[in-house]
C-alpha positions, 0 to 999 in steps of 0.5 A: 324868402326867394331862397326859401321858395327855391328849396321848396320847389326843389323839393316838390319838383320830384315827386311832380316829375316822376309823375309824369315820366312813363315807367319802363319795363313791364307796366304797372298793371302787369306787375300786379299780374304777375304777382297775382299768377305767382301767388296762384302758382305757388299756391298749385305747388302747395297742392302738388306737394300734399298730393304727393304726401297723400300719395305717399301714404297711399302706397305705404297702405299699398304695400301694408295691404299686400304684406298681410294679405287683405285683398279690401285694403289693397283695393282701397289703396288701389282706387286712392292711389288711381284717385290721386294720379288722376289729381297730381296730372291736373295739378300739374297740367293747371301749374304748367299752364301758370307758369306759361302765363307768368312767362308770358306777362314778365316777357315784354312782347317785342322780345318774345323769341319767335319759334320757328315754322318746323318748330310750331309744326312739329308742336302742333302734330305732338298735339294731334298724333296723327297724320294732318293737313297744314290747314289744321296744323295752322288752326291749332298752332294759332288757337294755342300760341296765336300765330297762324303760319300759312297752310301754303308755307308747308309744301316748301317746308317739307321739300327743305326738310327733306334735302336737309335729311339727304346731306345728313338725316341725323343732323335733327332728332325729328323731320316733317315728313309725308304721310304714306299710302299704304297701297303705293308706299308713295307720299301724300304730299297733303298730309304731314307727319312726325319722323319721330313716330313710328312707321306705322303711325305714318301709313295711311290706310283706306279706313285711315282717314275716319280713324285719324279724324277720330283720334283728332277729335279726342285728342283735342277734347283731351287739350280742351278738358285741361285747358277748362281745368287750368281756366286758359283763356285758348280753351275757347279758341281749342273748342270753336277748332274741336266742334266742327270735327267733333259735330261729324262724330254721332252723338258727340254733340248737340246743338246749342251747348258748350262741348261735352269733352268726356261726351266727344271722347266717348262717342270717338272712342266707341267708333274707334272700336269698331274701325281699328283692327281693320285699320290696324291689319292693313297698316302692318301690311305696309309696314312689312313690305318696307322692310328691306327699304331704305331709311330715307324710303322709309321717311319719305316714300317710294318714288312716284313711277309715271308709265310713259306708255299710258301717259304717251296714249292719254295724251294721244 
């Protein structure tokens, strides 16, 4: 009998203990996630593939059209093809996003690799195309990944970058650099910049600030619109950094609704319209009296000439 109930606990003793022993690695509820975003994901992957079938088609009907002359069937194969680039670029936008995901729950959060500050920088002024202050590179680097460095983090940012591309200005494909006055070819220290865009997208202007601020808000409208698409959760944090820039455009918004993306990219564009040659013109101004300067003047401006004399009198 004793022999018996000794068998008997051993046997039930297990199941009785793996209960109660925490599971390691991703937690349970994570698994099923997982497993439910890959599903979601394979299932974008199947779309993605007959949208390439269908464009495929597309092309052939394309290339039949022009074979034999008929102007209606080009223009049909035309708008279907226009029709399914518009839906492979959303597939993709929405499996990219998937997949993030996937990455983001498999990875246990304590082990995550931590990008570093040039890094998040250089990310967030691909996403805004344009010369912008390290507040708003802030606000964006922490509505997209949910770290927010510190905007004064920056100054000795770019003065680090800057030594490093003296010694060796090959040593890195990109540097953050200033913005440029385009009146003095001087830095603007406040704002920051791309070495990888061209000079000309670095010069600010006198009609420069209105026109950056409105390619901003367009190309944050761009980031929200797929972010809705794929249904990411950062969508709500893109458009409460979008409406205050979007709410200084007219007619972009109005008051007490969600933001209408394709309103604000209007309404940016049509001011754009207006303001850009001008812009334009007096930046390829700049850009032509740089061109005997050196690569690094180039990157990071003349050098600021202070007048003693005046300085000596205003202090007098």
């Amino acid at each position: 009998m004793q022999y018996r109930q000794i068998m008997q606990y051993q046997c039930t003793e297990p199941d009785n203990v793996s209960a109660s022993i925490p599971k390691h690695g991703i937690a349970w509820k994570s698994v099923e996630d997982y497993t439910g975003i890959m599903s979601h994901t394979l299932s974008i992957a199947e779309k993605l593939t007959r949208n390439a079938e269908k464009l495929q088609q597309a092309y052939a009907g394309l290339a039949k059209a022009l074979g034999v002359g008929d102007a209606v069937g080009r223009e049909r194969a035309q708008a279907k093809i226009a029709e399914y680039n518009a839906e492979y670029e959303s597939l993709a936008e929405q499996l990219r996003f998937a997949e993030l995901e996937a990455r983001e729950i498999a990875t246990p959060r304590g082990r995550k690799p931590a990008k570093p500050l040039r890094e998040l920088a250089l990310d967030a002024l691909d996403d805004l195309g344009v010369p912008a202050p390290p507040a708003l590179i802030a606000d964006l680097t922490a509505a997209l990944t949910g770290i927010r460095p510190s905007p004064s983090r920056f100054a000795s940012l770019r003065r680090d970058e800057e030594n490093a591309a003296r010694r060796n200005v090959a040593a890195r494909p990109a540097w953050i650099v200033p913005a440029i006055n385009a009146a003095e070819l001087t830095a603007i220290p406040r704002l920051l910049c791309s070495s990888a865009w061209s000079l000309e997208r670095r010069i600010v202007g006198s009609r420069s600030m209105r026109t950056d601020h409105l390619r901003i808000a367009e190309s944050l409208a761009r980031r929200l619109k797929q972010l809705r698409e794929a249904g990411a959760p950062e969508s709500k944090n893109i458009e409460r950094l979008l409406f205050p820039i979007a709410r200084a455009i007219p007619g972009a918004t109005e008051t007490g609704v969600l933001v209408d993306t394709d309103k604000v990219t209007e309404a940016a564009r049509a001011e754009l319209s207006v303001l850009e040659e001008a812009d334009r013109a007096e930046r390829g101004e700049a850009c032509a009296r740089f061109a005997t300067s050196s690569p690094h003047v180039r990157l990071w401006g003349r050098p600021v000439l202070i007048d003693t004399a005046a300085a000596a009198r205003a202090i007098k």
